[in-house]
N, C-alpha and C positions, 0 to 999 in steps of 0.2 A: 453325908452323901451316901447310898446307898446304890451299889452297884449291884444289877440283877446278871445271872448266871446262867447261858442258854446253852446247849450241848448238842451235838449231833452226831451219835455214835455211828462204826460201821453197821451196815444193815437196816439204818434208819429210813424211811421210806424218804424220797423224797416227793411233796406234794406236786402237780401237775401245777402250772401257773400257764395263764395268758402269752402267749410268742406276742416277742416287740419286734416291730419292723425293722429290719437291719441294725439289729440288735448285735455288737459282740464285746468279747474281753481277753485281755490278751495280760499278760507279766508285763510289765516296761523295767525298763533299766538305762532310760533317759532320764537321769538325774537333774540336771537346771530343769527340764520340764516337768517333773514332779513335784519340785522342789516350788516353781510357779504356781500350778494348780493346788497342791496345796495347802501354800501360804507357809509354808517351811522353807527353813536357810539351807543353801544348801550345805552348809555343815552337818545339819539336822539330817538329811538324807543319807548323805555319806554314811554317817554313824548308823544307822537304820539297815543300810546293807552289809556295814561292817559287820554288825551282829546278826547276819544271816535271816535278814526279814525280807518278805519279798514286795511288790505293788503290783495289784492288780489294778487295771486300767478298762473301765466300762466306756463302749461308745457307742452314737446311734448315728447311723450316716458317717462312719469315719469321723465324729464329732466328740472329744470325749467329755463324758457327764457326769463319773462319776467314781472312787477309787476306795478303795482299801487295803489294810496291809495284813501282810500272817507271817505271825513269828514263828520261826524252827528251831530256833536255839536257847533265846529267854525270852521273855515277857517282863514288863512291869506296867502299874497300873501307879503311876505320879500320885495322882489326883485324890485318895487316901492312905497312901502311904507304902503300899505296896511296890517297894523301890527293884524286888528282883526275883524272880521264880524260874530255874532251870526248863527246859521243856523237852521230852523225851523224844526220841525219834517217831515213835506212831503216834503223836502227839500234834497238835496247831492252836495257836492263838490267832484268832483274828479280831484287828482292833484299829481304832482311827478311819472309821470309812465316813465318807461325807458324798450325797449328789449333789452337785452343783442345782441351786436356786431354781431356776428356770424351765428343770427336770425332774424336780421335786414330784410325789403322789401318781407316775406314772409306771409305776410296779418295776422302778430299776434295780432297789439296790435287793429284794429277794431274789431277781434273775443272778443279779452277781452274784449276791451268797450259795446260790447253787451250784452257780458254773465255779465256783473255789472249791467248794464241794467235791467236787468231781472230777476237774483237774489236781488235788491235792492227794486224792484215791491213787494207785492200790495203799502208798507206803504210810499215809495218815489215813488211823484209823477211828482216832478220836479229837472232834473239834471242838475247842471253846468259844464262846464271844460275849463280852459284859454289855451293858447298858444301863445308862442313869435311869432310875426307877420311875422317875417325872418323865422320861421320853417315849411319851406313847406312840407318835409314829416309827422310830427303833425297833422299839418291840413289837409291833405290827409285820413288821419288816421280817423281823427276825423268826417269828412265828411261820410267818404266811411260807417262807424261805426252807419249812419244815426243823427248826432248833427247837429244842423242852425246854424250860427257862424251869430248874431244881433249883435256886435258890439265890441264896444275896450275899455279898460281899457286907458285912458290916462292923462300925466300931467296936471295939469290946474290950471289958476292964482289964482282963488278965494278959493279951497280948493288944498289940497297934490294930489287926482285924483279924478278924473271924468269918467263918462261914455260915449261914444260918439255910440250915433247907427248905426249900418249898412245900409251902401248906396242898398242896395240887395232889398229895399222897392217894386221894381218895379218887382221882380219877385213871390216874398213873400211876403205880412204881416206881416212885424215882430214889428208891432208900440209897441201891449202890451206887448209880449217876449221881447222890449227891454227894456222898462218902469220895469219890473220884475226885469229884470237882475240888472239892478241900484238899485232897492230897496232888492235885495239880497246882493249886495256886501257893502250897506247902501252908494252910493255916489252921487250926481247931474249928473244928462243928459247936456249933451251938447252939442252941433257942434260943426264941426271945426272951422265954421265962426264966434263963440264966443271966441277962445283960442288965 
């Protein structure tokens, strides 16, 4: 599995997008009801605040559609091994966002990544957020929401993963955003021509 690496530094424009009709997003810290939407115990929640993560809560009509969360203190990424990475104060991890079905393709979850964005401003000044390489509406998302996707989380011989930078050099600059990103997730760079 290959996790892509999108980054949105201070200073980063953000792209204009479409206004949704009573569109907002607010922090919750209604826990059974997070815990509900979801589909997490609420053990699982608990532990998520313990360690200083927060939930963003999107809704349209007072209706809510759709949630993510941003880490301030650690991060991990289960799913290939990546069991624990510190996260520095001007620093954000955002991860586990889902719109509810029903909401899906009507430009929610870029509205949120912006509005985290911006609420998460002055004191984060640099934000992460992965996505599985197969999920092209994600990445869509993640794009249109103004993130650079510099590169992939991927297996590798010498440690459990690595970083590989994005081939996109020739359009972007992404040498130090990618160099970053590795020392945020704390793993080695590498090519593919090395794995």
């Amino acid at each position: 599995m290959l996790i892509c690496v999108a980054v949105w530094w201070n200073g980063d424009r953000l792209p204009d997008l479409p206004p949704l009709s009573s569109f907002s997003v607010h922090v919750s810290t209604d826990r059974p009801f997070i815990a509900n939407m979801a589909d997490l115990s609420l053990g699982e929640v608990h532990a998520r605040f313990d360690n200083g993560h927060r939930c963003y809560l999107a809704s349209v009509d007072n209706t809510p559609v759709a949630y993510g969360w941003v880490a301030t203190q650690s991060g991990a990424i289960d799913e290939i091994g990546l069991h624990a990475f510190p996260i520095l104060p001007e620093s954000r991890y955002l991860w586990d966002f889902q719109t509810l079905p029903a909401w899906r393709g009507q430009g929610i979850y870029p509205q949120l990544l912006q509005h985290i964005v911006r609420q998460e401003q002055p004191s984060a000044q640099r934000l992460y957020i992965g996505y599985v390489s197969e999920n092209e509406a994600s990445q869509r998302g993640i794009t249109k929401a103004g993130f650079l996707t510099v590169g992939a989380l991927v297996p590798a011989e010498t440690s459990q993963v690595a970083f590989e930078p994005s081939d996109v050099a020739d359009v972007v600059d992404t040498s130090e955003r990618s160099q970053e990103a590795a020392r945020f997730f704390q793993v080695p760079v590498v090519s593919m021509q090395a794995l």
